[in-house]
MIKE-388834 format. One line per field, with one value per residue (C-alpha): residue number from 0; residue in one letter; x, y, z. Coordinates in Angstrom, 2 decimals. Each point is the difference from the previous one (the first is absolute). Example, Ala and Ser with C-alpha at 12.3 -4.5 7.8 and 13.67 -1.06 7.14 Angstrom:
% MIKE-388834
seq	0|1
type	A|S
c1	12.30|1.37
c2	-4.50|3.44
c3	7.80|-0.66
END
This chain:
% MIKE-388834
seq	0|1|2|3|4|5|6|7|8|9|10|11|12|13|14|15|16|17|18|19|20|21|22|23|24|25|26|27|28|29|30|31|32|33|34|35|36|37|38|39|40|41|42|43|44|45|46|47|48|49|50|51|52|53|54|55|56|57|58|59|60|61|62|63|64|65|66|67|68|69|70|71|72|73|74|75|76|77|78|79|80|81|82|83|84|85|86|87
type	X|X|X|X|X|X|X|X|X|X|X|X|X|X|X|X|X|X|X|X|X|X|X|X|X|X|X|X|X|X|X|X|X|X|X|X|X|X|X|X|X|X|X|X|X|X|X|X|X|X|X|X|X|X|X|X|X|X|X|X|X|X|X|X|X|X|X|X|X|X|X|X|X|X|X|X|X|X|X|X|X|X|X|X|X|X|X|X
c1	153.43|-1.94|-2.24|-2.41|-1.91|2.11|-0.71|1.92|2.60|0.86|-0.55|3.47|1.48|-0.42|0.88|3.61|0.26|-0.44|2.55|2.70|-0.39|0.00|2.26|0.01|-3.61|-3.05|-2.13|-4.03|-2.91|-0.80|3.57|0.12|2.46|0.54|-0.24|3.05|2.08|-1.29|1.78|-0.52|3.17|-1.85|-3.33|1.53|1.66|-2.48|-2.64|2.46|0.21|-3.76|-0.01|2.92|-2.39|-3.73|1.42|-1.71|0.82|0.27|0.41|1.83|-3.27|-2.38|2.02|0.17|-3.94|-0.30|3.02|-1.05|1.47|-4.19|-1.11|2.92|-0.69|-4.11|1.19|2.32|-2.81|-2.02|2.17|0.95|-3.74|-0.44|3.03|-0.78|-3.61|1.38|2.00|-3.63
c2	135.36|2.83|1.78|2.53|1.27|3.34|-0.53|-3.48|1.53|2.69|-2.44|-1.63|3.21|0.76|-3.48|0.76|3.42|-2.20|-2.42|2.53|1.88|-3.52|-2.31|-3.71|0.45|-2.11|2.52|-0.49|2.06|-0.14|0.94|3.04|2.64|0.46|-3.96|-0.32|2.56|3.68|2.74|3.55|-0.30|-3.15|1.76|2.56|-2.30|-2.18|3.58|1.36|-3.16|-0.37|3.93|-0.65|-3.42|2.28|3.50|1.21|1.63|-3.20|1.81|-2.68|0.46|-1.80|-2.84|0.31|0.38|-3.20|-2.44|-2.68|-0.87|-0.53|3.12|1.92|-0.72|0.86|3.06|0.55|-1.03|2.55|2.60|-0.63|0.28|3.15|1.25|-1.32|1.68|3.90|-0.97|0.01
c3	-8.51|-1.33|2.03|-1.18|3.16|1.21|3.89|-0.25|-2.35|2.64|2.75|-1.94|0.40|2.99|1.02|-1.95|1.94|3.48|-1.16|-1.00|3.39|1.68|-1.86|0.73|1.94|-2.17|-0.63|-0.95|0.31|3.41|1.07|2.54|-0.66|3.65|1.20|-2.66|1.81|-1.44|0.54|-1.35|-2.73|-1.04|-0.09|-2.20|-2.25|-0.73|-0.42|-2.45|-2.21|-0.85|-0.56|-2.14|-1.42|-0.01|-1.04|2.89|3.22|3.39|2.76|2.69|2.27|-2.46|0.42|3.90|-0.10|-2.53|1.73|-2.10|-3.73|-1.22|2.45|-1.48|-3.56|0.36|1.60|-3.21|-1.85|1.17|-0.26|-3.74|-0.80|2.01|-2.30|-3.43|0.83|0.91|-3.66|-2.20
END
């Protein structure tokens, strides 16, 4: 299923990140990083693979700010914009 609108794209990562740091949990976009279990490792983890993902610095607090997979990935959103318009 191909999916052209970048928000939902990095919703999907963001949504793998979450899985990896909490295997065997179902994981959607309303799923809270702390109602799952979140821990500051996991924070980090999960931070350093959408930097790895956006080429672009996650510090662990955005996603402690935005606990949700969709308020993480608008916040990710946001901050790929804000990077991609220093670039021009």
């Amino acid at each position: 299923m191909a999916n052209s609108d970048p928000l939902s794209e990095l919703e999907a990562h963001v949504q793998r990140a979450f899985s990896r740091a909490f295997p065997g949990t179902v994981i959607d976009e309303d799923s809270d990083f702390f109602d799952l279990g979140g821990e500051s490792i996991k924070a980090v983890q999960i931070a350093a693979a959408m930097e790895g993902t956006l080429g672009v610095p996650v510090h662990p607090s955005a996603l402690i700010q935005n606990p949700t997979v969709a308020d993480f990935a608008q916040a990710l959103n946001a901050a790929r914009a804000l990077s991609d318009a220093r670039k021009s």
